[in-house]
PAMAR-354387 format. One line per 10 residues: number of its first residue (from 0); their letters; for each residue y, x, z of N, C-alpha, C. Coordinates in steps of 0.02 Angstrom, whole numbers, always signed. Last residue first. Example, Ala and Ser with C-alpha at 12.3 -4.5 7.8 and 13.67 -1.06 7.14 Angstrom:
1	sa	-112:+642:+354:-53:+684:+357:+2:+645:+394; -284:+660:+390:-225:+615:+390:-165:+660:+390 .
% end
This chain:
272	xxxxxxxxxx	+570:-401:-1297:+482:-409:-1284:+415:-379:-1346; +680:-413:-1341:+640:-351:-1342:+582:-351:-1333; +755:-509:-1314:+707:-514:-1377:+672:-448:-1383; +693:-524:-1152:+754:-493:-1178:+727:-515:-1244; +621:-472:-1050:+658:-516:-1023:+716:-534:-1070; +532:-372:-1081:+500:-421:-1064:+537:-487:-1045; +644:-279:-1089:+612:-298:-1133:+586:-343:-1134; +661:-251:-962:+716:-265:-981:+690:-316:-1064; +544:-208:-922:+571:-280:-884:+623:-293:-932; +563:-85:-969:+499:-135:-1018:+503:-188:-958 .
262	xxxxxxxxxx	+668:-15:-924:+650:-38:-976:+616:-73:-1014; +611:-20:-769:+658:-60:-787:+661:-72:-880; +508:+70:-800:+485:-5:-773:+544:-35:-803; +563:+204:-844:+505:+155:-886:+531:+83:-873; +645:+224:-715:+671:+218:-787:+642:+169:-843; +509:+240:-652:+558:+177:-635:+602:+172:-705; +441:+355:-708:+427:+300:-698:+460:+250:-673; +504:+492:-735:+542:+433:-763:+492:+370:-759; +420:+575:-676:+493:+583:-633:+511:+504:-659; +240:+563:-633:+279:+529:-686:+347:+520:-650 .
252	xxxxxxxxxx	+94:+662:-631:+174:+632:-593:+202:+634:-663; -73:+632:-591:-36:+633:-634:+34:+636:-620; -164:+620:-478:-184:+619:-533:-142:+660:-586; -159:+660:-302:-105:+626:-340:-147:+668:-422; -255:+739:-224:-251:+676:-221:-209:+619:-265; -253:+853:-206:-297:+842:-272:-300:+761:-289; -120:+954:-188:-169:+906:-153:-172:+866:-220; -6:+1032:-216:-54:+1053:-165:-96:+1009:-131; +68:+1002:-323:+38:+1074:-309:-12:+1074:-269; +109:+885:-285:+45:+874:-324:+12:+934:-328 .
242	xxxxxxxxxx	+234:+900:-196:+165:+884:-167:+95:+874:-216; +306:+937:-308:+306:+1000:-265:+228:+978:-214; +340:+813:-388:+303:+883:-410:+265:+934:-358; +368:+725:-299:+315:+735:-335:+270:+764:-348; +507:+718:-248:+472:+773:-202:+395:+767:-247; +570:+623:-304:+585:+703:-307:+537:+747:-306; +448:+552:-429:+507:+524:-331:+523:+607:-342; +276:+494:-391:+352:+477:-435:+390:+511:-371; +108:+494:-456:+155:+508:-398:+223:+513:-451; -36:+390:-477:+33:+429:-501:+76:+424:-461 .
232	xxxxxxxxxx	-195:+383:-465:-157:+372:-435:-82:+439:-455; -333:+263:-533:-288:+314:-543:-226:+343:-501; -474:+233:-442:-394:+214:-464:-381:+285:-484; -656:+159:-436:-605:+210:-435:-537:+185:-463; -656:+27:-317:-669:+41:-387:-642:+125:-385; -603:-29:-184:-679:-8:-212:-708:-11:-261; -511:-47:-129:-496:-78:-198:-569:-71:-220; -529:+16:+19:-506:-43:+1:-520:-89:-68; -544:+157:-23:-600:+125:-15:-577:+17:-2; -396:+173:-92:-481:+158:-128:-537:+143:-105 .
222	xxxxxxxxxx	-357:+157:+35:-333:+124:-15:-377:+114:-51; -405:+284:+86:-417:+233:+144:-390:+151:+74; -366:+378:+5:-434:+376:+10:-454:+297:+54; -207:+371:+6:-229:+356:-58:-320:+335:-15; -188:+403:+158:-177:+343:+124:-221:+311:+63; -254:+534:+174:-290:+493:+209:-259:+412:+171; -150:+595:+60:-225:+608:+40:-261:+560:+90; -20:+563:+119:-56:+537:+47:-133:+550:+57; -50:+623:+265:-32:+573:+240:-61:+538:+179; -75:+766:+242:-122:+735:+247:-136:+652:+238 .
212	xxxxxxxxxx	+35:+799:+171:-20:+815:+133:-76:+764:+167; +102:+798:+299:+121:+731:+232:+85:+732:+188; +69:+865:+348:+62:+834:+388:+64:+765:+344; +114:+1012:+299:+31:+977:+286:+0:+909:+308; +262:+988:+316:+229:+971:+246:+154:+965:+243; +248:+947:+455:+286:+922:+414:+248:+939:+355; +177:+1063:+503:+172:+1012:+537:+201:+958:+490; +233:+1190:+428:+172:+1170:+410:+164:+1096:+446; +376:+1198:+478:+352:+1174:+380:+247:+1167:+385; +363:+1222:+614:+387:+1157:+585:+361:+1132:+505 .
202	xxxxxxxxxx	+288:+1342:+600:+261:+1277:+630:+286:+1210:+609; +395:+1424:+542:+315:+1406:+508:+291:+1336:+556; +512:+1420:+635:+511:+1377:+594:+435:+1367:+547; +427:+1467:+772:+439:+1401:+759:+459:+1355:+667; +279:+1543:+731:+343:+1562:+732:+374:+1491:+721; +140:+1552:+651:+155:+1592:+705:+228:+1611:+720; +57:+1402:+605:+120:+1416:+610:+135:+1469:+670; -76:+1358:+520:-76:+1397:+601:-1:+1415:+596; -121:+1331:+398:-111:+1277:+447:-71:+1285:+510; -113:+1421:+280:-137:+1416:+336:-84:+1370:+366 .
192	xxxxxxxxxx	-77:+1456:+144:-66:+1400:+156:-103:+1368:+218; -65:+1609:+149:-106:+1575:+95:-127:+1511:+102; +122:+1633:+164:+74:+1656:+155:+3:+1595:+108; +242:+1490:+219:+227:+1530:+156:+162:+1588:+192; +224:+1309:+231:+240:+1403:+271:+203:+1435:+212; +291:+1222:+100:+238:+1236:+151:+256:+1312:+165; +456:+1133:+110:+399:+1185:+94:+355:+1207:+114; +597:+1073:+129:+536:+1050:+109:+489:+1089:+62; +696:+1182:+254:+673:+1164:+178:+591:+1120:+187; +747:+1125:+407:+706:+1164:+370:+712:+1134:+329 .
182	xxxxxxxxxx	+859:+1125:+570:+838:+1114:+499:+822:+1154:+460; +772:+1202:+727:+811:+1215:+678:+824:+1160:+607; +764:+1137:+884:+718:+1152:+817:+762:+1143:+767; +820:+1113:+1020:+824:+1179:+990:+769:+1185:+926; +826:+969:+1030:+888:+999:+1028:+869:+1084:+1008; +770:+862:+942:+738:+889:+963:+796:+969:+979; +843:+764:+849:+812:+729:+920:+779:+797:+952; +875:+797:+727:+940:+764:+768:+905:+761:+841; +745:+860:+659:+807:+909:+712:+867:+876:+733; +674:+757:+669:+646:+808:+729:+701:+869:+722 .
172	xxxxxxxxxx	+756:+663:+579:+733:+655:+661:+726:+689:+709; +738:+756:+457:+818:+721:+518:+789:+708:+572; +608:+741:+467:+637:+824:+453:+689:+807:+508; +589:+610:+380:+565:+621:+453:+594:+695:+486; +675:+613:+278:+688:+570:+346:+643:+588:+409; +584:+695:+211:+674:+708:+232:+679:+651:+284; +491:+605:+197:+487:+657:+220:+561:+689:+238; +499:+447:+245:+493:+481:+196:+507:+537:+224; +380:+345:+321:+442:+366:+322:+431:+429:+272; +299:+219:+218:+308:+266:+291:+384:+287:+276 .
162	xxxxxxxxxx	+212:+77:+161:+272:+120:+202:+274:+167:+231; +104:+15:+38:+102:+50:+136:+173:+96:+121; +47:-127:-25:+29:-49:-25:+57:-31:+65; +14:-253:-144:+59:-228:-101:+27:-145:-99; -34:-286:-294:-71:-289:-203:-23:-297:-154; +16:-324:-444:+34:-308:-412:-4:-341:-317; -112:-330:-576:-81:-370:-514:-53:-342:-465; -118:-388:-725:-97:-329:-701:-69:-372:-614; -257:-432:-823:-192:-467:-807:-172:-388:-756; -382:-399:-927:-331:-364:-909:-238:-364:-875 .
152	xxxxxxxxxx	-462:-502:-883:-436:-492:-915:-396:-448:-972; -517:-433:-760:-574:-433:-804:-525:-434:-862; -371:-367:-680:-421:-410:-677:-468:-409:-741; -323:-213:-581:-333:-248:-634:-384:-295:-645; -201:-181:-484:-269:-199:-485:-258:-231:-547; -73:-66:-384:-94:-132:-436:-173:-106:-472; +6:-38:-250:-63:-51:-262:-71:-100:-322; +95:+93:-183:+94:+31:-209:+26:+14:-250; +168:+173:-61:+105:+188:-85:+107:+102:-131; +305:+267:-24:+283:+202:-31:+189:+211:-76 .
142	xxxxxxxxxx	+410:+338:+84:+344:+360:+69:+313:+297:+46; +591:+328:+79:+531:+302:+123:+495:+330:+49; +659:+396:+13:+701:+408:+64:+640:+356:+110; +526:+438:-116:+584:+421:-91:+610:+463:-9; +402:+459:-195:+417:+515:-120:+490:+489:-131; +268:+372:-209:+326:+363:-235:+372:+387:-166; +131:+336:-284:+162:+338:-220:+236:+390:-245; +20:+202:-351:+95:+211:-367:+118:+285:-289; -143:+192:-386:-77:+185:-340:-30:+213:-368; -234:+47:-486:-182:+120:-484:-133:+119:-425 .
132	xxxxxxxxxx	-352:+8:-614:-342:-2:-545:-308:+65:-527; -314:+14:-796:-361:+20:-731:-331:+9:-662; -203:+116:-912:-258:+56:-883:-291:+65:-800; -57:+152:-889:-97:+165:-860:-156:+111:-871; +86:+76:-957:+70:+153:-992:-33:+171:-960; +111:-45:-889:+93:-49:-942:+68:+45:-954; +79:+8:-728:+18:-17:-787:+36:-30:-839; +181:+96:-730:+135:+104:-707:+51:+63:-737; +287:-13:-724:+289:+48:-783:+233:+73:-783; +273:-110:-630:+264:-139:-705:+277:-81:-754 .
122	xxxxxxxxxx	+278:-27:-508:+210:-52:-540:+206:-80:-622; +416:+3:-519:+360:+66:-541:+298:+25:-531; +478:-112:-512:+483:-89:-564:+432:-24:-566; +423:-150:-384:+396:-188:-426:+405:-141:-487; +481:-53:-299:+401:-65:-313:+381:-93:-342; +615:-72:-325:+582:-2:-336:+514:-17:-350; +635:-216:-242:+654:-181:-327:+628:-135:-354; +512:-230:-140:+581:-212:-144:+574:-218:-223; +480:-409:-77:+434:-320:-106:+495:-316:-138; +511:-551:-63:+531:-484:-16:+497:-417:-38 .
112	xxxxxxxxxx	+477:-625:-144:+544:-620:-151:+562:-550:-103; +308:-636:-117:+358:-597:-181:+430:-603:-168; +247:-634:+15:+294:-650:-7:+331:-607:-48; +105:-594:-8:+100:-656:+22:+167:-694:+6; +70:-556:-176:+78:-536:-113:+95:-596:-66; +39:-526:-335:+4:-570:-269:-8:-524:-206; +135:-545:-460:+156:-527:-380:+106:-562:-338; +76:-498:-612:+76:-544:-554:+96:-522:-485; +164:-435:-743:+117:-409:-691:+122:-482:-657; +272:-442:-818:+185:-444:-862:+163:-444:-812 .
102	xxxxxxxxxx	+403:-503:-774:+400:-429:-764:+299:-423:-790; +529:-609:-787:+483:-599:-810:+443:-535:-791; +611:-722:-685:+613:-634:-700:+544:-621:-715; +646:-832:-591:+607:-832:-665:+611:-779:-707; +801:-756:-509:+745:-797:-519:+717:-801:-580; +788:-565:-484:+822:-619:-512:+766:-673:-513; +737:-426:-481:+720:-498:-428:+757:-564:-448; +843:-362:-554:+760:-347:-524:+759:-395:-474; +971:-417:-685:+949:-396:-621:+883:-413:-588; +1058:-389:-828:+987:-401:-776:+995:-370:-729 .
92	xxxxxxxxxx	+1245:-388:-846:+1154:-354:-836:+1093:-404:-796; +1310:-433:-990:+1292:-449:-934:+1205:-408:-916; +1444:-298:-1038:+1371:-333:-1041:+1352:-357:-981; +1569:-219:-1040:+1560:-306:-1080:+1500:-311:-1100; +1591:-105:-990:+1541:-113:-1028:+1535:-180:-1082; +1668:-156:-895:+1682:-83:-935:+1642:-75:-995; +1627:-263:-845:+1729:-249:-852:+1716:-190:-928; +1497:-286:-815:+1557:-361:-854:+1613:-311:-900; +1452:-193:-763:+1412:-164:-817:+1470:-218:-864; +1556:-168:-660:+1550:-109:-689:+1516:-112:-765 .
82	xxxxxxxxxx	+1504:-280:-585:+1558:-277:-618:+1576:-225:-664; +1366:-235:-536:+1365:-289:-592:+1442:-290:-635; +1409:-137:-465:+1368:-125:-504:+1392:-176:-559; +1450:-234:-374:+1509:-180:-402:+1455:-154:-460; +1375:-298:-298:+1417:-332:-352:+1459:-279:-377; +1253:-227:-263:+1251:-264:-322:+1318:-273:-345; +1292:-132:-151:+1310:-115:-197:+1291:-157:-270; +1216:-205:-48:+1278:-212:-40:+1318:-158:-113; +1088:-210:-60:+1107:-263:-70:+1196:-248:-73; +978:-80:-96:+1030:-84:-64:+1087:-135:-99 .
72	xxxxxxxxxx	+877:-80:-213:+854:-86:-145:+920:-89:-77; +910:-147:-364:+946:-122:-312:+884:-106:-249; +903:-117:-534:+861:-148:-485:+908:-102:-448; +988:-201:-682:+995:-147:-619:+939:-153:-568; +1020:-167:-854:+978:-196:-783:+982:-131:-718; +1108:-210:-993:+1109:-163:-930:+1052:-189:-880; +1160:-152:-1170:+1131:-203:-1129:+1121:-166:-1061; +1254:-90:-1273:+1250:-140:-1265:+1210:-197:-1210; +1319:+48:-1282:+1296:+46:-1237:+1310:-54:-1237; +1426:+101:-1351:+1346:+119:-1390:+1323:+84:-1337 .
62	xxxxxxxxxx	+1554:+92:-1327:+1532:+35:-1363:+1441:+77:-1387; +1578:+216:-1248:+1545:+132:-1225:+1521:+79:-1250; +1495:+343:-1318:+1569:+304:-1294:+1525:+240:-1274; +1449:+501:-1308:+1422:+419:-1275:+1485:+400:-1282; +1441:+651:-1270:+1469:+605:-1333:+1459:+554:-1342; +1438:+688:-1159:+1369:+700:-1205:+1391:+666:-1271; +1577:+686:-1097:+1518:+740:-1107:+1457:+744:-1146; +1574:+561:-1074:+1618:+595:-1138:+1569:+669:-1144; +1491:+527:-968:+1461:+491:-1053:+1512:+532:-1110; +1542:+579:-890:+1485:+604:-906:+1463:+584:-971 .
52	xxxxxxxxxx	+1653:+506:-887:+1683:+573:-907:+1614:+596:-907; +1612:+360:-845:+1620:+382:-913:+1640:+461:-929; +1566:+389:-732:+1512:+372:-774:+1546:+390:-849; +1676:+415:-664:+1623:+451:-661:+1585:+449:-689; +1758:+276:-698:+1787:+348:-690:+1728:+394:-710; +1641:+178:-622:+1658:+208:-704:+1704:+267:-738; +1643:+200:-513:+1580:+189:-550:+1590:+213:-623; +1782:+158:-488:+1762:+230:-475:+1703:+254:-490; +1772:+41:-523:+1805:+73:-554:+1789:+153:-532; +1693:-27:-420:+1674:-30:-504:+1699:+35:-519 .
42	xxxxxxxxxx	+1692:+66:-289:+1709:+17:-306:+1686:+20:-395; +1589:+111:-130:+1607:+116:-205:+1633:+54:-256; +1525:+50:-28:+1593:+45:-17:+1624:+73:-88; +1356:+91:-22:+1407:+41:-35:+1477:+14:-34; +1318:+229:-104:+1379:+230:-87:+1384:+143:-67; +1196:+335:-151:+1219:+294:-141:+1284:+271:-101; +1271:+487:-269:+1238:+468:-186:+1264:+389:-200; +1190:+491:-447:+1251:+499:-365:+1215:+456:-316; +1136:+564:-576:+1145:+527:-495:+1205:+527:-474; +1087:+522:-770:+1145:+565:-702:+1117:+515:-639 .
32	xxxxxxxxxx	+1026:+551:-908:+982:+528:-819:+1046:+558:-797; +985:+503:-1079:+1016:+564:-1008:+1002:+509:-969; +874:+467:-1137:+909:+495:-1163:+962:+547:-1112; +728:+401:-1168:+779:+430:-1109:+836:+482:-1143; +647:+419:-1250:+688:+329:-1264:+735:+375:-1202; +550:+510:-1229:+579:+509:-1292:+658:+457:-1285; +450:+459:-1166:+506:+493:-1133:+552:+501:-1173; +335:+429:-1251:+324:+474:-1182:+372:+502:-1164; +314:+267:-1292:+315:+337:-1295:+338:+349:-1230; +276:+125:-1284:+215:+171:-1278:+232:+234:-1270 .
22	xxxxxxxxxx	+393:+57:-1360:+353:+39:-1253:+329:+88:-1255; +479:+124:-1476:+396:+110:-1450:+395:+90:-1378; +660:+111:-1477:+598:+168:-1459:+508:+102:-1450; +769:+52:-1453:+749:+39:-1541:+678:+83:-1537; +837:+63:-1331:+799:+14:-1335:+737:-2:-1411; +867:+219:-1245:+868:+174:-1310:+809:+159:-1335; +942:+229:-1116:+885:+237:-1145:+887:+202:-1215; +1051:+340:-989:+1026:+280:-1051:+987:+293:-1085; +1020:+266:-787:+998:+321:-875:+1042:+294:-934; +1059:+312:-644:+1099:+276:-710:+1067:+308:-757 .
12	xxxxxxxxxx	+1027:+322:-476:+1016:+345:-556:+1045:+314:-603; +1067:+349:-334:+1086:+309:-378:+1077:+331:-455; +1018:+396:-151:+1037:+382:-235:+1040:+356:-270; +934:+343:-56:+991:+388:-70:+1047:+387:-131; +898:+199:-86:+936:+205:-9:+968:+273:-13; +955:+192:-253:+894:+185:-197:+932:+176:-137; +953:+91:-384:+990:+125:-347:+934:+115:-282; +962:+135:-571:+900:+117:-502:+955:+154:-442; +997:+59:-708:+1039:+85:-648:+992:+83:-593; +1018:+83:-885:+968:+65:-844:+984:+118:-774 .
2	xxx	+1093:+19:-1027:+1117:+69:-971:+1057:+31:-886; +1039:+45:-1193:+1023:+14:-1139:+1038:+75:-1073; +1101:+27:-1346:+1074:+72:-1294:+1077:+36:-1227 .
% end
């Protein structure tokens, strides 16, 4: 079984998945998903305290758990990670950016060593499961839009894409910086999804959530006319679900698309291939 670790700028996923599953199925290979808050000052051992009284819980002992990859976007929690997968686990893990790291896709960006962990692993989940030209957007602790293209071949090419700030992050801003605007839920003002906020907190959830509606939907359209083919475009990330309700702009949402990626890197890097 394969212990697959995405750690973001909030959070920290740990699945396990098992490796004896098809590339092709639909979730099946996931087996449990726990979080926790990112932490760099977490030590192995308290990684594993926590990890294992969840794994007693589902009836997981350690020895089921033979192989590990981690993609990080926060550099300062690799080595405890990595010790966690040596001490407790007695497996050496992969790691997402490692040198000569196989991943099917091409990085043609100007500089591959710098596109985060996250974006590579949800482009290489993203096209193996997806044919065709595809954005990725992906409602983190940043708003990532990721761009893979497909060649006549069918080679898979990672573009690049576009940053923003992610919606909870932007929320903190306008109530650490704006001394009488309340903190709000991520939700559109409630009645029949009018724009017109008659009361500060409606103003805030509509300025904010239609504001990010408009976001994806001017991103994704300004992207395709870029790629000037049609794309598919799959949304990932908490907030997914709740923005596909309401804009015609996201195709499909996929929660376990990084889970995927890292597994079929892990594969691609492994006799699993």
């Amino acid at each position: 079984m394969l212990l697959a670790i995405d750690v973001g700028n909030t959070n920290i996923v740990f699945a396990l998945v098992d490796i004896g599953i098809d590339l092709g199925g639909e979730g099946d290979d996931i087996r449990q998903r726990w979080r926790i808050s990112t932490d760099g000052n977490r030590t192995a051992d308290e990684y594993a305290v926590w990890l294992h009284q969840l794994m007693a819980l589902e009836g997981v002992e350690r020895a089921h758990i033979d192989a590990a990859i981690i993609a990080t976007v926060v550099p300062a929690t690799l080595f405890n990670l990595q010790r966690l997968c040596r001490k407790y686990f007695n497996v050496e893990p992969l790691v997402v950016g490692a040198p000569d790291m196989v991943y099917g896709i091409a990085l043609a960006v100007d500089n591959p060593n710098e596109v985060g962990a996250d974006r590579i692993v949800n482009a290489v989940a993203a096209h193996a499961t997806t044919p065709g030209n595809l954005i990725v957007v992906d409602f983190g602790t940043a708003t990532t839009f990721d761009v893979i293209t497909e060649s006549a071949s069918g080679q898979g090419e990672y573009r690049g894409g576009a940053i923003a700030p992610g919606i909870n992050l932007s929320m903190d801003a306008l109530y650490s910086h704006a001394a009488k605007l309340p903190r709000i839920a991520v939700e559109p003002p409630p009645g029949n999804g009018s724009a017109i906020g008659t009361n500060t907190v409606h103003a805030m959830q509509s300025g904010v959530f239609w504001g990010y509606v408009g976001l994806i939907e001017g991103l994704v359209a300004r992207i395709t006319l870029d790629i000037g083919k049609p794309v598919t475009v799959i949304g990932t990330g908490g907030l997914a679900t709740l923005f596909n309700r309401h804009t015609h702009a996201i195709d499909r949402v996929d929660g376990d698309l990084t889970i995927r990626g890292l597994r079929r890197i892990h594969a691609l890097n492994t006799n699993g291939a």
